[in-house]
N, C-alpha and C positions, 0 to 999 in steps of 0.2 A: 630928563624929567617927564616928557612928554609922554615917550614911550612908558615907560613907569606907571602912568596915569590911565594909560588908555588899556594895557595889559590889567591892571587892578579891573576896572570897569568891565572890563573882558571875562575875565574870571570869576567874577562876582555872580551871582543868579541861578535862574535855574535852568542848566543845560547836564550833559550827560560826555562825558570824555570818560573813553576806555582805559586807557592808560596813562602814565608819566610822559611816555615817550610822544604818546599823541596829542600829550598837552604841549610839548617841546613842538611840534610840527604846527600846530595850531599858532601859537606864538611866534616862530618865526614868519609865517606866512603875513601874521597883521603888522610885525617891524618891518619887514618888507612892503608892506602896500603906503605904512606909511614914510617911507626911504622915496618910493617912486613918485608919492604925489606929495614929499616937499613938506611932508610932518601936516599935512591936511587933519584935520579935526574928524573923525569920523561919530555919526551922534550914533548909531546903531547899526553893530556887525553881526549880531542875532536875536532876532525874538523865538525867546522858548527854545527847545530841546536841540542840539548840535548833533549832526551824525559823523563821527569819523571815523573812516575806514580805511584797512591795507588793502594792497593789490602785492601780490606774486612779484610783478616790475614794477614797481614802486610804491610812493606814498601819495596820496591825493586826499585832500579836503573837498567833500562833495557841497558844493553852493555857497564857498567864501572864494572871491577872485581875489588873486594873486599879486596883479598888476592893477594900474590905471584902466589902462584900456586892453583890447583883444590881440592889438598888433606887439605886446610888449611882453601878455601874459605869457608866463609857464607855470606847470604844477610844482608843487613841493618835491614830490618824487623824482622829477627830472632834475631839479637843482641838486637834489641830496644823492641822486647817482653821478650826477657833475662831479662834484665834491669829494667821490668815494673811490673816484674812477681814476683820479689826479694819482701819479705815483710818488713816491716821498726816495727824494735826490739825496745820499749819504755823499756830505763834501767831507773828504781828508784834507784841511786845511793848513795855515797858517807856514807856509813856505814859500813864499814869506805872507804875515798878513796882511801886508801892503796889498798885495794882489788879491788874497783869498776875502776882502773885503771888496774888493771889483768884482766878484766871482756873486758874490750875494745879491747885489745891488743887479747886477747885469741880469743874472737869471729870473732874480722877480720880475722888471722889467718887463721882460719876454711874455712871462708866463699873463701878467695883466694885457698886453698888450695882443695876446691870442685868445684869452677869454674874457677879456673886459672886466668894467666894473671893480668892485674890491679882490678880486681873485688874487693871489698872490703866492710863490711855491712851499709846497711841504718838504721841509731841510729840516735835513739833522747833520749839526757840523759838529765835527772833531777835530780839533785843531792842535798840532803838535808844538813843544817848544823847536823851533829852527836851529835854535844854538848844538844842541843835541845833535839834529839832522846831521847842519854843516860839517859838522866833528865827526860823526860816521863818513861822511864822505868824504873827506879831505883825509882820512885815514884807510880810506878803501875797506873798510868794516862793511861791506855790504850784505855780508850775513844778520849783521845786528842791524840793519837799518830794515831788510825784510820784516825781522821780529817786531821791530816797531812800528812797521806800516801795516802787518796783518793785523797788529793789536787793535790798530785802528778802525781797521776794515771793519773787527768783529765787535768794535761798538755801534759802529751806526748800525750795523747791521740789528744789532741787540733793539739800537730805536726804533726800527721797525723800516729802514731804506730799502728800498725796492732794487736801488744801482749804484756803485758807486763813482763820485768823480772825482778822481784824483786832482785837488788845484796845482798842479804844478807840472812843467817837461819834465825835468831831470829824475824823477822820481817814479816815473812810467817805464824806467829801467826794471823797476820791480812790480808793474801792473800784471804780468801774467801772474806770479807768485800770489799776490794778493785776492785775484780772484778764484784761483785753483783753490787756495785756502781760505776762503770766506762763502766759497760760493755761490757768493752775488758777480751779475757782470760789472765787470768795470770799462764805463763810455774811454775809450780810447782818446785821448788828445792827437796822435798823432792822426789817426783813420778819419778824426773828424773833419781835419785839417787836409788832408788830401784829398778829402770829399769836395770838397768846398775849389781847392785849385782844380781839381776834375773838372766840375761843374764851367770855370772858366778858360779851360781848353791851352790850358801852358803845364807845358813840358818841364822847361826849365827853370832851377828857382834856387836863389838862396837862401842859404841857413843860419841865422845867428841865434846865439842862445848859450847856455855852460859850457862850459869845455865837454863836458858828459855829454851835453847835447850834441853838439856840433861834432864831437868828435867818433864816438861809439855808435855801434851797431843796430844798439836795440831803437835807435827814432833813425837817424840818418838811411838807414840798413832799413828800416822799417817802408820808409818812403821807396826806396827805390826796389825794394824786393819786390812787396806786394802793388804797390800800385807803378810804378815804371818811370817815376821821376826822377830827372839827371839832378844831384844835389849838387852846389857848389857850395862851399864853406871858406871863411877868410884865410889868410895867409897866419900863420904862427905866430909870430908878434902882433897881430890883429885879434886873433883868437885872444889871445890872455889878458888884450888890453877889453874884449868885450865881457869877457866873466869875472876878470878883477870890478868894470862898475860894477855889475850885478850883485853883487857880495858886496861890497864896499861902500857902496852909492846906495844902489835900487832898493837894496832890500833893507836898508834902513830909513828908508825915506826921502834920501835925497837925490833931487836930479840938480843937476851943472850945464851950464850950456856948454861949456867946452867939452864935455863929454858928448853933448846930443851934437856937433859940430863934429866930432869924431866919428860918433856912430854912422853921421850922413855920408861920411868919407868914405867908410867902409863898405856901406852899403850901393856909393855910385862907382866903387872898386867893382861887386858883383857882377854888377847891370854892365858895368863896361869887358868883362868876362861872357856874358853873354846872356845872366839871369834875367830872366822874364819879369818877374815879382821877388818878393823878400820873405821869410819867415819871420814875423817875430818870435821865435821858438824857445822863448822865457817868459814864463807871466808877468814878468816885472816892466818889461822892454817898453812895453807900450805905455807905461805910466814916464817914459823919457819922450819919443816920438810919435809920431799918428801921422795921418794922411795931410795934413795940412803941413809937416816940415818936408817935404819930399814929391814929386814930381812921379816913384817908382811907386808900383804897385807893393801893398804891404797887407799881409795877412796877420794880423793880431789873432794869436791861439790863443789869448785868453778868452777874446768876445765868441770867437768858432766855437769854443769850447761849453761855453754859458750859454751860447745858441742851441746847441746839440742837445744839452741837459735838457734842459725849457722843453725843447720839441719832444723828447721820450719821456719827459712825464707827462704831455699834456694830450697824447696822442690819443689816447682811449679816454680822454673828457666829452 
């Protein structure tokens, strides 16, 4: 109501505004001054005629501040190229949504937490039925499961996404295909993930994740092609017992301690094998374990994942 009150009183009288748009800059700049000094009363923010002007690199209001004080100010035109500069993240979600709701939450996070204040990310999510998914894949239809991931791709793309990020491992089977035919990049899950193990200087490391994951070329083959890591993956009666939770458990919601009991097993199976660290190489996985059941180092690709995002949208703010 305040702002309401004090915009009316603003607008009233007699000043001179060029346009719509520089009536919008004007505005924002006085909800903003009163945002920073705490809905402060202000009795008079012009007498007589207003001058507002563009600039080439930006928008600037000449002789209304911004801020409180000098150490806090910026112009309108810096903010509004803040704002414009942000790239808009195209999530292919809901595989499951259990996860691609961590994927949200995680990436805004991020994005306030590098620019502060109310900042928050520009997303355009598409989110597929799973049921669908699972049924292409458990049928090896990976032809039709392409068709329904580029469809994807060429929505958010449609919403105006600048990249896309695939929420899910198993599914980055078809990230080449997706971005050949969409022509946006798509932020790699796995390259993000081996950036991040780079960065802490181990070689060796396991894999848990789908069977798809753990077991194929395109992420396992992925790690060790291009960046030179030794992959370990569970034993076969291990494998099925980790992708049966994931479908069965994870992606409906439900975690079991006897499962996370299990998974620890498997996991100090790896480590006693020789891995360094652990993948969680399902976005689901981490909604079972975290660094607090475990003693071994653990890479959650979901958080890597929503970190990477975060970071290239916000790089040119």
């Amino acid at each position: 109501m305040e702002w309401c009150f004090l915009v009316e009183r603003f607008l009233v009288g007699s000043f001179l505004v060029g346009s719509f748009v520089e009536q919008q800059v004007v505005v924002a700049c006085l909800v903003e001054r009163c945002l920073v000094e705490r809905r402060l009363l202000v009795e008079r923010l012009l007498v007589g005629s207003l001058l507002v002007w563009k600039r080439v690199a930006g928008i600037e209001v000449r002789g209304v501040p911004c801020a409180a004080s000098a150490g806090t100010s910026r112009s309108v035109g810096s903010r509004l190229a803040s704002f414009s500069n942000m790239q808009t993240i195209g999530l292919i979600g809901g595989m499951s949504w259990e996860s691609t709701a961590q994927y949200y939450r995680l990436i805004n996070e991020q994005v306030k937490e590098r620019l502060g204040g109310l900042h928050s990310a520009k997303i355009i999510l598409y989110s597929v039925d799973f049921a669908e998914v699972e049924d292409l894949q458990q049928r090896g239809e990976w032809k039709q499961a392409t068709t329904l991931m580029v469809k994807a791709g060429q929505r958010v793309k449609a919403g105006g996404a600048d990249f896309i990020v695939i929420c899910t491992n198993t599914m980055h089977r078809l990230a080449d295909q997706v971005e050949r035919q969409t022509a946006l990049p798509v932020l790699h899950i796995a390259d993000a993930t081996a950036r991040v193990i780079a960065e802490a200087k181990i070689g060796v490391v396991g894999l848990l994740g789908t069977r798809y994951t753990m077991e194929e070329e395109f992420y396992r083959g992925r790690l060790e092609t291009r960046y030179g890591l030794e992959v370990l993956i569970p034993e076969e009666d291990d494998r099925t017992f980790v992708h049966d939770v994931i479908y069965n458990e994870l992606c409906l919601g439900v975690t079991r301690d006897e499962s996370r009991r299990a998974y620890l097993d498997i996991i100090k199976q790896l480590e006693q094998r020789g891995a360094a660290a652990v993948i969680l190489g399902c976005t689901e996985i981490g909604l079972l374990i975290g660094p607090t059941d475990t003693d071994t180092l653990l890479f959650d690709t979901t958080r890597i994942h929503a970190e990477a995002a975060a970071d290239r949208a916000v790089e040119s703010s």
